[in-house]
C-alpha positions in Angstrom: 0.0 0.0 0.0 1.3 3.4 -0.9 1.1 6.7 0.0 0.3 7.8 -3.3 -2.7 5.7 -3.0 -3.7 7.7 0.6 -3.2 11.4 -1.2 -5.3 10.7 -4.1 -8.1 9.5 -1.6 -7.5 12.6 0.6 -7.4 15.2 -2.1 -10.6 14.1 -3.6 -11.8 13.9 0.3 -12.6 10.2 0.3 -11.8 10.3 4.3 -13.3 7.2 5.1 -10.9 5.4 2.8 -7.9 7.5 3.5 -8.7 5.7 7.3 -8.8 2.4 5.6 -5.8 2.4 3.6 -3.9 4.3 6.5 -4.6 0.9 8.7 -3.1 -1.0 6.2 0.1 0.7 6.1 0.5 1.5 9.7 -0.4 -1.9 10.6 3.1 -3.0 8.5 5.2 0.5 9.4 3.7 2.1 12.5 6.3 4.5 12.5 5.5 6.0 9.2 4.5 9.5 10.1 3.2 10.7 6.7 0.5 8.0 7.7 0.1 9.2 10.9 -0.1 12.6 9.3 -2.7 11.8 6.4 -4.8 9.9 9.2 -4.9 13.1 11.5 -6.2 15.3 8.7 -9.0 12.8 7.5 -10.3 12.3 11.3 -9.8 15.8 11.6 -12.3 16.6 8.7 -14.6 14.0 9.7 -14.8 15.4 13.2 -13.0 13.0 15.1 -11.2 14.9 17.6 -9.4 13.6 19.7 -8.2 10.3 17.6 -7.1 13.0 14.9 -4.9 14.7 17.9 -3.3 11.4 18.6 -2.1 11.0 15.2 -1.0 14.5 14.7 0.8 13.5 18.2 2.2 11.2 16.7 3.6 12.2 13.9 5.4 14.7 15.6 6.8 12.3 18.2 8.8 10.7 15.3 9.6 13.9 13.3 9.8 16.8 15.5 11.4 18.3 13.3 8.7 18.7 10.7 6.9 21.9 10.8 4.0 20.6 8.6 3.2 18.2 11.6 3.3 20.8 14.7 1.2 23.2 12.6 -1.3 20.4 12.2 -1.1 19.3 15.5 -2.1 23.2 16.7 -4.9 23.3 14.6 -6.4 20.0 15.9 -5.9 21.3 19.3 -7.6 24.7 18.8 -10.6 22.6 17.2 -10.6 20.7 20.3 -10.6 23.9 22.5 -7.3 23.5 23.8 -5.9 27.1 23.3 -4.0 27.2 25.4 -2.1 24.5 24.1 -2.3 25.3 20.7 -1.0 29.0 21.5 2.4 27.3 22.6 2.3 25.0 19.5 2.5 28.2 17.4 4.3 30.1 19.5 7.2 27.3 19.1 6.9 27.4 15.1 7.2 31.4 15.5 10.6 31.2 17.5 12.0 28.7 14.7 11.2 31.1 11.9 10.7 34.8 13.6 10.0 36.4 10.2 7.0 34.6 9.3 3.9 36.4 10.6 1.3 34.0 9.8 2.0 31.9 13.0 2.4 34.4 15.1 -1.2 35.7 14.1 -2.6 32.3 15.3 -0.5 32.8 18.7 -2.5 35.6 19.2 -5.9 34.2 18.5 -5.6 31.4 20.6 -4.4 33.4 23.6 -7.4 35.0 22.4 -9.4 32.1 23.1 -7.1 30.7 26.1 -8.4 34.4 28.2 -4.8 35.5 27.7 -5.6 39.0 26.2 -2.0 40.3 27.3 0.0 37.4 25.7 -2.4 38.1 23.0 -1.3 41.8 22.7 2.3 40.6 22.9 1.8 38.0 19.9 -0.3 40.6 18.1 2.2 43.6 18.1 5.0 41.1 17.3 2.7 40.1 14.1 1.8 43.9 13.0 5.7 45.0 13.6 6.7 42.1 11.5 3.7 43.0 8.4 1.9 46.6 9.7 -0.5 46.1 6.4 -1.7 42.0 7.9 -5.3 42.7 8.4 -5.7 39.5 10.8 -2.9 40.4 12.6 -4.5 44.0 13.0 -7.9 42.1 13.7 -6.0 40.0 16.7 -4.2 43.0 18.1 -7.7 44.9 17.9 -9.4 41.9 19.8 -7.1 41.5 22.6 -6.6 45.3 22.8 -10.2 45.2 23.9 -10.1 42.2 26.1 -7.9 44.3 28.3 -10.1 47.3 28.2 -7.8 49.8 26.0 -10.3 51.1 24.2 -8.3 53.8 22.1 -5.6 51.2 20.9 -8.5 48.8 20.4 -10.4 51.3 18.4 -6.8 51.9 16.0 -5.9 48.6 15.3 -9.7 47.5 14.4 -10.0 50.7 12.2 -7.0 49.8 10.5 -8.4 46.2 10.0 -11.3 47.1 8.6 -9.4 49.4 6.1 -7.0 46.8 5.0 -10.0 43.9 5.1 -12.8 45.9 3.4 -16.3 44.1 4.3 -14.1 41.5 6.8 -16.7 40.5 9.1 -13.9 39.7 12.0 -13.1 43.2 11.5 -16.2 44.8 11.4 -17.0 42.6 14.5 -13.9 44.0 16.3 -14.8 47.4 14.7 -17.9 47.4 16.6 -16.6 45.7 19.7 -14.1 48.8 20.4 -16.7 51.2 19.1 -18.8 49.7 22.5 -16.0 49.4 24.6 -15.5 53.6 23.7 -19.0 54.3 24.5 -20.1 54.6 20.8 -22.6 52.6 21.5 -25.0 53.8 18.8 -22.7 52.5 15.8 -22.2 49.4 17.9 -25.3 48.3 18.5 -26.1 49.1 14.4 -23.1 47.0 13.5 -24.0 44.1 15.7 -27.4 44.2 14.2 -25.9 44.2 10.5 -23.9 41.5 11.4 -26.5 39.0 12.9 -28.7 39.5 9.7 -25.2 38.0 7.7 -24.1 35.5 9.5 -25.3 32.0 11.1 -24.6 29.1 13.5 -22.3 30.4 16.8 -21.3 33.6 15.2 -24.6 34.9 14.8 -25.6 33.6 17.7 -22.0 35.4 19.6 -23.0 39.1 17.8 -27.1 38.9 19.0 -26.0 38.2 22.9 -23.5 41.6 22.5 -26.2 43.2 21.2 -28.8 42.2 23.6 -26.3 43.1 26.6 -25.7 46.3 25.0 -29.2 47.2 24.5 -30.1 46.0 28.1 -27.6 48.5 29.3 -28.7 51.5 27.4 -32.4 51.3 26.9 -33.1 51.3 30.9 -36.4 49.2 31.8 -37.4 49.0 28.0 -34.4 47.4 27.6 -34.9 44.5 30.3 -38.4 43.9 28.7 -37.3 43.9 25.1 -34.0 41.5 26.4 -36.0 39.5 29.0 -37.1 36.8 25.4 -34.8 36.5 23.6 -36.9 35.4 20.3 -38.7 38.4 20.9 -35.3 40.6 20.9 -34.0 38.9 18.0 -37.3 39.2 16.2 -36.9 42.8 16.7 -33.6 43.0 16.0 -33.1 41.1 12.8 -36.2 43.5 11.0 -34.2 46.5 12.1 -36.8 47.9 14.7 -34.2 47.9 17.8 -31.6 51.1 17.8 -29.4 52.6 20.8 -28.8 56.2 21.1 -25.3 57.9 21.0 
């Protein structure tokens, strides 16, 4: 069995059978780690978790070396939840090759996600002193910015996201975030309502709860009626009838 075989079957996404022929050959070599490697990425397309993270594991147990297999083995782990984790993966890729931005940018997100806004800020300005005109990296420093409450530098770096990532919504989002956080709450709230009528599954659902805290807070005891359902609120919100002063 071959491992041409397994990447013809995983680039036309025939997972189940990159699994199947992936047996075969680690059943005769267990210490191939392209197998190890082509395994991790079908189970991690097909959802599979934590069997995906073993292989990726794996393969980087017998090539540590590799950078294809650490940056494989972060992104399972940031699917998994594990951002803390996944922050160091990348943040051990970005000390072997300073000059590349793009894994420093995932640093920063998963401190993001880890609640380490001030490593985040860290990993962030490395990334935007490293490429000033990265429009994730400016979207990172802007999210993390604003996890610590710095509303000014938050309110920079997402205005300069949004110019470099016209339409982005991660920047719009962390547009609107800072906008809130620097009591604009007015073109907040209108942003957060723009953006639920776009998007769908968790994000949607993230950008509705900011907007229901936000108009909670401004809109006194209207507010905690209009918030108190939140079909009713989103009802409201998605045919444009809710707004927030200021």
């Amino acid at each position: 069995m071959s491992l041409v075989e397994v990447q013809a079957a995983f680039e036309r996404d025939d997972h189940e059978m990159v699994l199947r022929l992936t047996d075969e050959i680690l059943d005769d070599r267990p210490g191939d780690d392209a197998a190890h490697e082509f395994r991790a990425r079908a189970l991690l397309a097909l959802g599979r978790l934590e069997e995906a993270e073993h292989h990726a594991a794996d393969a980087v147990r017998l090539d540590p070396e590799e950078i294809r297999y650490r940056e494989l083995l972060a992104q399972v782990l940031s699917r998994e939840g594990a951002h803390r984790d996944s922050a160091a993966e990348y943040a051990r890729l970005a000390r072997n090759d300073p000059r590349q931005s793009t894994w420093t940018v995932a640093e920063a997100e998963e401190r993001i996600g880890a609640a380490q806004p001030r490593l985040g800020v860290e990993a962030a300005r490395r990334a935007v002193q490293l490429e000033p005109a990265n429009g994730r990296a400016q979207v990172a420093l802007a999210q993390a910015l604003a996890r610590t409450g710095d509303a000014r530098g938050a309110y920079q770096a997402a205005a300069r996201a949004a110019e470099l990532l016209p339409g982005d919504v991660a920047a719009r989002e962390a547009l609107a975030d800072a906008r809130w956080l620097a009591d604009e709450d007015g073109a907040a709230f209108a942003e957060f309502g723009a953006l639920a009528s776009e998007l769908r599954g968790p994000a949607r659902e993230r950008v509705i709860a900011k907007a229901r805290s936000l108009y909670r807070r401004r809109r006194g005891w209207r507010g905690l009626i209009v918030t108190a359902v939140k079909p009713l609120f989103t009802f409201a919100l998605d045919r444009g009838w809710l707004a927030v002063r200021r």
